[in-house]
N, C-alpha and C positions, 0 to 999 in steps of 0.2 A: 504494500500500500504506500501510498503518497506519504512524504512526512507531514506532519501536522505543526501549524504556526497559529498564532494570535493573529497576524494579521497578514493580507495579502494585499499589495500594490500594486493595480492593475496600468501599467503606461510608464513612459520616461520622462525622466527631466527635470529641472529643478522642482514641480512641482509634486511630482512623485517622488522623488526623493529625500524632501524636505519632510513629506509625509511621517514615510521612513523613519527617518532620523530620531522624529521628535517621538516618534510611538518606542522608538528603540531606549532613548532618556530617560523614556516613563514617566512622563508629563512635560509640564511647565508651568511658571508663574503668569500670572492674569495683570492685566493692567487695566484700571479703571477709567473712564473716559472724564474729558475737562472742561471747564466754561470754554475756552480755546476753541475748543471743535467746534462747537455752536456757532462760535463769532466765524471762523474757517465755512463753513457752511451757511453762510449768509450771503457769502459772498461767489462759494462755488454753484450755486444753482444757477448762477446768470451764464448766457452762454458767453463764451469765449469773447466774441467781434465785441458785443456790449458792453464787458467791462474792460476790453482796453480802447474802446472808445471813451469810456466816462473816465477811466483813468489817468490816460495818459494824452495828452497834450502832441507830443512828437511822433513823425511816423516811425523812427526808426524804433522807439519802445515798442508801440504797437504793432507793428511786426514779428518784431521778437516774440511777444505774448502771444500771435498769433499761431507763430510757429509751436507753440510750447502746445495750445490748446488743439493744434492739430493732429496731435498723437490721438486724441479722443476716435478718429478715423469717425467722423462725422462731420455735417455742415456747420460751421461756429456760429452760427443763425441760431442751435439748438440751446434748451437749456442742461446747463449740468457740465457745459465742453471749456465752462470755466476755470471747472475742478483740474481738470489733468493739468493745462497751464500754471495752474496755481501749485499745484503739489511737485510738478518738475522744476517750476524756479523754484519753490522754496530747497529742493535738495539740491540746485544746483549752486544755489547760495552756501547753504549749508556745508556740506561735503563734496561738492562737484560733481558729475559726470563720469563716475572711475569707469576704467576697463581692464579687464584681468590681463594678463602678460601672456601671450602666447595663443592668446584668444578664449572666445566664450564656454569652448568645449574643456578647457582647465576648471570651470566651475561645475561642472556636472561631475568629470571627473576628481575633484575634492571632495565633494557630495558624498560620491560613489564608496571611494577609500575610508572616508569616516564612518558609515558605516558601517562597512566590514568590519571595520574595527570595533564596533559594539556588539557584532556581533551579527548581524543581518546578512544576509546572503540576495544577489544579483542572478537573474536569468536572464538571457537575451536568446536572439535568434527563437523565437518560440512561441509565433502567432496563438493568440488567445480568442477562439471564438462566442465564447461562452461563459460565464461563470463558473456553471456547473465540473467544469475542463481544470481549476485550478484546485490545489490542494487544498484539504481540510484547513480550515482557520476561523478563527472568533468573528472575525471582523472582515472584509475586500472592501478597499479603496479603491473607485475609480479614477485614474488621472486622465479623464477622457470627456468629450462635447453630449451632451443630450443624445443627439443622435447614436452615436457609440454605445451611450447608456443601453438605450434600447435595442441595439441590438445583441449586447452583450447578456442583459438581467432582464428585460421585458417582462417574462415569462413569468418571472417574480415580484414586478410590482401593479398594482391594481390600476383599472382602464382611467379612474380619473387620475392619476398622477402620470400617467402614460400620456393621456391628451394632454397636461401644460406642458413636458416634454418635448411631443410633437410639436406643439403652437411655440419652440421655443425659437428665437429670429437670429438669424445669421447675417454677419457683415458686410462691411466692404471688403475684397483683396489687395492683395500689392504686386507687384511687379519689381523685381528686384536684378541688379546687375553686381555683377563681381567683376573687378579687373586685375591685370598683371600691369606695373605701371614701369615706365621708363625714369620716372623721375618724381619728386612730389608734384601734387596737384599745384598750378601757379596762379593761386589766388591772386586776386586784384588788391584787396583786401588785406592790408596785414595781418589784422586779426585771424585770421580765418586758418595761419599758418601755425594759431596755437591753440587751436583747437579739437579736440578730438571728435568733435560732432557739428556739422555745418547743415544748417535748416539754409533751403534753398528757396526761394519765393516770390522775391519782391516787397512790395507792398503787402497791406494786411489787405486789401481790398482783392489782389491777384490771389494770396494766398486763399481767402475766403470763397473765389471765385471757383479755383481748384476743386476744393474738396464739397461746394455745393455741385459741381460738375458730377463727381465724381457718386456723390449721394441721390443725384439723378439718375446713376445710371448711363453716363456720359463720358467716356477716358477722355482726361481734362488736356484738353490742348499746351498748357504752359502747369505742367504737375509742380506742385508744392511736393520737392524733394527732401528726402533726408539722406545725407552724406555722412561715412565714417573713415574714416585715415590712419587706423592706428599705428600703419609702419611709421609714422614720423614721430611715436613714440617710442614704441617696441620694435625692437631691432630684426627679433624673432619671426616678424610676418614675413618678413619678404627678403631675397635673397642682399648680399652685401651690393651698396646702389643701385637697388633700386627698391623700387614699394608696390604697395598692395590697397584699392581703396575699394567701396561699396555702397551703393545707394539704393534706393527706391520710394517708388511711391504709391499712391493709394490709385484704388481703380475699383470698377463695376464689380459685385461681386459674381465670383465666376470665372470673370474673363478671360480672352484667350488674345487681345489683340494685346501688340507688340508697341511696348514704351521704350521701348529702346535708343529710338532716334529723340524721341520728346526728351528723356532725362540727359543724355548726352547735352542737347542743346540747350538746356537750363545751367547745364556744369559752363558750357563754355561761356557763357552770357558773364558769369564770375569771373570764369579762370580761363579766359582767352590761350587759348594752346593745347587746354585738355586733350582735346583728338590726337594730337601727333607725340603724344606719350604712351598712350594705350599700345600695349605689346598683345593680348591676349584681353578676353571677356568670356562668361559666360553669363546667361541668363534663364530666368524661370518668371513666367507668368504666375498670373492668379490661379489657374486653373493645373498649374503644374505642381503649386503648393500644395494642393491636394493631394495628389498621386505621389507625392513626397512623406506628408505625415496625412493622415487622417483626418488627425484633429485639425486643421487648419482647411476649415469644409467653407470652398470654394474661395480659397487663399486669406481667409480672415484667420490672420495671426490675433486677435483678442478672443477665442475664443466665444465671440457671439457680440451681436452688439451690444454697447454700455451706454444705452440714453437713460435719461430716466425712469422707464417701463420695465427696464431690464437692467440695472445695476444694482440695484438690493436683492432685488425679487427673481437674480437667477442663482440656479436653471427651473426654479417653480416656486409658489409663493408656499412658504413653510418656514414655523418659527426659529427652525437651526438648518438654512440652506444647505447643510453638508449631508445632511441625512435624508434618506428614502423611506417611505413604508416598512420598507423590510430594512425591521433592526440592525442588523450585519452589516448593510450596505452602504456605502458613503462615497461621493463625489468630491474630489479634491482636485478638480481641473480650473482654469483658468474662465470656465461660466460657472463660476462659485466667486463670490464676492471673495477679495475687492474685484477680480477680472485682471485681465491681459498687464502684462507690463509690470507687473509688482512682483516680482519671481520668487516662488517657492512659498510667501502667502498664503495660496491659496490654500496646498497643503501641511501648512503648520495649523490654520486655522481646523482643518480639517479633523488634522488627526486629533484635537481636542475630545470633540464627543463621539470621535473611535477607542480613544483610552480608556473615558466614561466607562463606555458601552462594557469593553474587556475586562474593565475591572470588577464593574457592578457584577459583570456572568462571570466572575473566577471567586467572588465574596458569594455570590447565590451556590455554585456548584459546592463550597466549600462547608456553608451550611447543612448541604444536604448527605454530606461523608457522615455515616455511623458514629458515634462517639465512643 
């Protein structure tokens, strides 16, 4: 027979891992919430364009803000697309915008190694169609979208929690390019040569213009890009002179048309010469995202959308979002509050009332031993 665990981690990645880790600790400490938040929240439900119009005076703040609030991967028309801009400047005040050394795959791989070290064990290569397929355990975590849910446990949770499931709404894609570069990127811009992340745009009006294109339903002609550089920090990305850089941008969800020439042409609008450094490229649509990971259903890297219909209230309305009907079962993916972009969150919060769960059934079974 299978060996038997407490818990089983269904997917990869910082947010299954993070799961992992925390159920491996055997809890954590709780942090109580602050008048802070309240005042924070007074000001994130405005969408994005409104409050750096009321805020700021100059276009180049509002820009900037724009760019921040268009991580949201919504029209900055909406409300709530105030919050992302808000919570990325304050970290970028804060702590900055770090990048791991060697690239993003060192932080999975950290992850991964600490655990083990407590104790947990990794399987890969080992397509999971089912629940039913995974060894005995107290508790499965899914690190996977609605959709996955259901077709993984369906079976096992009841047709109304199945229908908000199915009603659950999926994003917009991206469209993302990777290069081999001949040299750094040559900004116009000094700044831009000390930065490890460059929001591409314009104006906040161009930028806003984009992603309402984009939320239409429309590949935006002039895309609000996001560029990353980090060979000009990390030695490690790219071979000795020369570099390595990466952008993209948002798009219909789904799609399959080719932004290839459109983000080029916003690089070079900055960085006049970009094209005659590019040694090599590869690219992947929205619709390649898919056929990539799963979970990124119809290239929506946030796990589902986050307006406000669906930023509390995913992946269904229920007083402890991480849990299903069925006791055992818990969702710890990226359509689990907070959502996309907050790594590994999703399952720390997760494995919360998985530990509950595990422990209250190891204090019941215990009870019921013979004395």
């Amino acid at each position: 027979m299978k060996n038997s665990y407490d818990a089983v981690i269904v997917g990869a990645g910082p947010n299954g891992l993070a799961a992992a880790i925390t159920l491996a600790r055997a809890g954590c400490s709780a942090a109580a919430p602050s008048p802070a938040l309240a005042q924070f929240g007074l000001w994130a439900v405005r969408s994005a364009r409104g409050l750096a119009e009321i805020c700021f005076n100059g276009e180049p703040a509002r820009a900037l803000f724009g760019g921040l609030g268009a991580h949201s991967m919504m029209a900055l028309e909406k409300p709530a697309t105030a919050a992302f801009g808000l919570m990325l400047g304050i970290l970028g005040h804060a702590v900055g915008w770090p990048m791991p050394k060697g690239g993003a795959q060192h932080i999975a791989d950290a992850l991964g190694c600490y655990l083990q070290s407590l104790g947990g064990k990794i399987v890969t290569g080992q397509a999971v169609q089912s629940v039913d397929e995974l060894p005995p355990a107290r508790a499965v975590l899914l690190n996977v979208t609605p959709r996955q849910v259901l077709s993984l446990a369906g079976r096992h949770l009841p047709p109304a929690y199945r229908r908000q499931l199915e009603r659950y709404r999926y994003g917009p894609g991206v469209f993302k390019i990777d290069w081999a570069l001949d040299g750094p990127i040559p900004w116009q811009a000094e700044a831009c040569h000390r930065a490890g992340t460059v929001h591409l745009g314009g104006t906040l009006s161009e930028i806003a213009a984009s992603e309402r294109q984009m939320w239409q339903g429309e590949p935006p002609g002039k895309p609000f890009v996001l560029a990353a550089q980090q060979s000009l920090f990390d030695s490690s990305c790219a071979p000795a002179g020369k570099h390595t850089a990466w952008a993209y941008c948002h798009v219909p969800h789904d799609a399959s048309f080719d932004m290839t020439d459109r983000i080029t042409a916003q690089i070079e609008r900055f960085a006049p010469g970009f094209q005659d450094l590019v040694l090599a490229r590869s690219a992947r649509a929205a619709i390649d995202f898919e056929a990539y990971n799963a979970n990124y259903v119809g290239g929506d890297i946030n796990g589902g959308v986050q307006d406000i219909g669906q930023l509390f209230t995913r992946p269904a309305i229920r007083f402890n979002p991480y849990t299903t009907p069925d006791k055992r079962l818990f969702i710890c993916s990226s359509s689990t509050p907070p959502g996309g972009g907050v790594h590994g969150m999703c399952g720390h919060h997760a494995a919360r009332p998985a530990f509950k769960y595990i422990a209250k059934l190891a204090i019941y079974r215990h009870r019921q031993l013979p004395q």
